[in-house]
C-alpha positions in Angstrom: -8.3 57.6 73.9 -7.6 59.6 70.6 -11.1 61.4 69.5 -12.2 61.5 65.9 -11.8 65.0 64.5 -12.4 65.8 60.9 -10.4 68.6 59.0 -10.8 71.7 56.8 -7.7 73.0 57.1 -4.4 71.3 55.5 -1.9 72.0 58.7 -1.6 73.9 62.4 1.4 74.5 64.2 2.5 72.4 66.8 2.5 74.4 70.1 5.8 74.1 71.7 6.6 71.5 74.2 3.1 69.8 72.8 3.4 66.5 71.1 1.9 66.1 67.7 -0.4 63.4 66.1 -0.5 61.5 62.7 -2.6 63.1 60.1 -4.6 61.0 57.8 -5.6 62.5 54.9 -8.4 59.8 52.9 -8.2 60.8 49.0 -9.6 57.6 48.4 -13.3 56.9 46.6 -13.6 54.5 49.5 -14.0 55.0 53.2 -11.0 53.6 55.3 -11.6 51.8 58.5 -8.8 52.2 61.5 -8.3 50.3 64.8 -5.3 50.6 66.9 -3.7 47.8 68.9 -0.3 48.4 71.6 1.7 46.5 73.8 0.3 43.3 71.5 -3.4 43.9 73.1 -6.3 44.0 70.6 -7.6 45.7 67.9 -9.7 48.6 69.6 -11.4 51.5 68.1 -12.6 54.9 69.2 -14.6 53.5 71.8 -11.4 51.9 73.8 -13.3 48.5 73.8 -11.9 45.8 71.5 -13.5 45.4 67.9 -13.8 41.8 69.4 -16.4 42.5 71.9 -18.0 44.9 69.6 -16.0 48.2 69.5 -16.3 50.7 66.9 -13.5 51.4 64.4 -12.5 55.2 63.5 -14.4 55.9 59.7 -12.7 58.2 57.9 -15.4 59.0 54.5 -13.9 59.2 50.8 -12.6 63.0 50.2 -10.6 65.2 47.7 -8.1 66.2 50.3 -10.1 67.4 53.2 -11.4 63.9 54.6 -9.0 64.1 57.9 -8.5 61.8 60.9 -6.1 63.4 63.6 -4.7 60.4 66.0 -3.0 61.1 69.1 0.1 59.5 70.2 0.4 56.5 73.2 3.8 58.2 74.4 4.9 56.0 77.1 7.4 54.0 75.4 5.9 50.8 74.3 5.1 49.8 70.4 1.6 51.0 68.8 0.5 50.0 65.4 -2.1 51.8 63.7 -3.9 49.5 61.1 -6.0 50.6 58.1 -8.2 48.9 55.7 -9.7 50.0 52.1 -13.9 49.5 52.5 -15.1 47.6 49.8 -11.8 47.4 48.7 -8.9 44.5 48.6 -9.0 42.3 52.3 -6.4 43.2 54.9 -4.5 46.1 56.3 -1.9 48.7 55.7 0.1 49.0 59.2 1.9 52.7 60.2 3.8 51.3 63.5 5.6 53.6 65.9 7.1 54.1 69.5 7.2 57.1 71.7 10.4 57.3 73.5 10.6 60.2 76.2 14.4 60.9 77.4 17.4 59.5 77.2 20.3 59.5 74.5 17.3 57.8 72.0 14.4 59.5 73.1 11.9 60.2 69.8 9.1 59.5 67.8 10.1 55.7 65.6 8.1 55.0 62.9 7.3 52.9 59.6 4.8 51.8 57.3 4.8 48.1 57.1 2.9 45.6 54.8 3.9 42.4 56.9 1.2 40.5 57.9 -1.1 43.1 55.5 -2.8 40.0 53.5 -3.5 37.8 56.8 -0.8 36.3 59.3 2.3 35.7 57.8 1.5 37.2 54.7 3.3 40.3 53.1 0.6 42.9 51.6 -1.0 45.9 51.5 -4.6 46.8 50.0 -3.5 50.3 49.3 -0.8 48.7 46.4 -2.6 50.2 43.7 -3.0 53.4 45.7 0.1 56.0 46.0 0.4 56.4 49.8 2.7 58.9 50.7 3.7 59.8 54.6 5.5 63.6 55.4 6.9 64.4 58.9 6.9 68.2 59.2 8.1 70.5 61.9 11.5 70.1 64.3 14.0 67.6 62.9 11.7 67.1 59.4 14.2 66.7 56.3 17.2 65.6 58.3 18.4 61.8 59.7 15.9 59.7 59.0 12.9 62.3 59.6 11.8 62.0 55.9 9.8 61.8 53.5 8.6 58.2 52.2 6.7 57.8 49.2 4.8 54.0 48.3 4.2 54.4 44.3 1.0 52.7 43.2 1.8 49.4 41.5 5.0 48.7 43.0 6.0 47.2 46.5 7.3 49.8 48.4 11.1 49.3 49.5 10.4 52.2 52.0 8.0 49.8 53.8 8.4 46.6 55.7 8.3 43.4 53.6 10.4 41.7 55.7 10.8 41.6 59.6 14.7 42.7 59.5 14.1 45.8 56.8 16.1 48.8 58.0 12.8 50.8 57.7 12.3 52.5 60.9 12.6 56.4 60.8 12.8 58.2 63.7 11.9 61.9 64.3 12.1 64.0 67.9 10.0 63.9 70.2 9.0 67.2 70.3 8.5 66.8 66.2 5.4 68.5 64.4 2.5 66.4 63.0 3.3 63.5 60.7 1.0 63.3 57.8 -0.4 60.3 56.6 -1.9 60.6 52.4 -3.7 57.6 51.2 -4.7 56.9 47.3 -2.6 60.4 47.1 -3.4 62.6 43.7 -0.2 61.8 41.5 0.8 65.7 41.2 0.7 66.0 44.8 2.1 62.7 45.6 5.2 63.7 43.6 5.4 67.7 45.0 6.8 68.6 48.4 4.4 69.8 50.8 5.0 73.2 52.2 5.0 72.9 55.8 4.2 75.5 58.5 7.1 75.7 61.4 6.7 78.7 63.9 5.0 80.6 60.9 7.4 80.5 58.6 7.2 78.3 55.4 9.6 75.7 54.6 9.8 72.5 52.3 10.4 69.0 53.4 12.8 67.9 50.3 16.1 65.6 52.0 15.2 61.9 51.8 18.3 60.0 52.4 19.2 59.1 55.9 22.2 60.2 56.8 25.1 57.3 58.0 24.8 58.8 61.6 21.3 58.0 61.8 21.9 55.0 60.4 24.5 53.8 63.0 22.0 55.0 65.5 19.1 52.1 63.8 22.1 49.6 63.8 22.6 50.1 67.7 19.0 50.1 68.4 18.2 47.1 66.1 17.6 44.7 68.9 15.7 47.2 71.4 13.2 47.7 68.1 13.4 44.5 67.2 11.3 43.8 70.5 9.0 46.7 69.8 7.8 45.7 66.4 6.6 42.1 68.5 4.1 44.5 69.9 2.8 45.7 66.6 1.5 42.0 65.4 -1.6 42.0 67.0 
């Protein structure tokens, strides 16, 4: 069970061999509420018990930039989705999804924001669509293949995002990747600058968003084996 950890401190290395956690980073003026569900169980919070039979949620408080949840991975293969809602703001959930795969020609971290079932079942949404919501892989692998940068603008639907089940969305990272960071209602000057990112203590920028067609061959033979994953994810 991931613990709830609030941070000062923008980024930390990732130790080697060590595998890193998603970074959310609340700039909203509302709290944001987080449950996790995997391997289509329920929604459970940072007490392990469902929020059914009365589990508690992870409560991220509003912040300028230093309001910090750090979740840890489930790494044993099998789809995760991490769902998020606005407090006191618009109903339903923003959903990052993502599978650990250890070993093997495809072993990584896969990943994407997705807005289906956001508004309710069956419904496409998102209650951040007014927010910019921004996520940054850093570390190994960040800035090439598909290990990029996506960027949701506030007041459009976000093409880098799931609206529709057979969206060519995923992004996948290695395993051994550094944190993945996670912005929500994201400042506009720092939604569109690059963050600097800290990799063995040197300093380098994230700036290559286009997949490149390897990677995207790679997606095209996995389609079916995520396919099955993302079933997982609709809890």
């Amino acid at each position: 069970m991931a613990s709830l950890r609030f941070y000062t401190v923008a980024l930390a290395a990732l130790a080697p061999g060590a595998l890193a956690r998603l970074m959310i980073n609340n700039w909203c003026g509302n709290s944001v509420s987080i449950v996790k569900s995997h391997a289509a169980s329920c929604d459970f919070g940072q007490d392990g018990k469902c929020i059914s039979d009365g589990g508690r949620p992870w409560v991220i408080p509003p912040g300028s930039g230093n309001s910090i949840l750090g979740l840890d991975y489930i790494a044993d293969g099998v789809g995760a989705s991490v769902k998020i809602a606005k407090d006191g703001g618009p109903a339903g959930v923003l959903q990052f999804e993502y599978n650990v795969v250890n070993g093997g020609n495809y072993g990584g971290l896969y990943w994407d924001l997705s807005d289906l079932d956001g508004s309710g079942p069956g419904l496409v949404g998102t209650p951040f669509f007014h927010d910019n919501v921004k996520v940054t892989p850093t570390g190994k692998g960040s800035g090439t293949g598909t290990c990029v940068i996506i960027r949701c603008t506030a007041g459009q639907v976000c093409l880098d995002s799931y609206q529709h089940p057979d969206d060519p969305n995923t992004k996948h990272c290695p395993v051994d990747t550094g944190d993945l960071w996670l912005d929500l209602c994201m400042p506009r000057d720092l939604f569109d600058a690059r963050r600097a990112v800290a990799d063995s203590g040197s300093a380098e920028e994230n700036n290559t968003e286009e997949a490149t067609p390897q990677h995207d061959r790679r997606h095209e033979h996995l389609g079916a084996h995520l396919t099955g994953h993302k079933r997982h994810f609709r809890a």
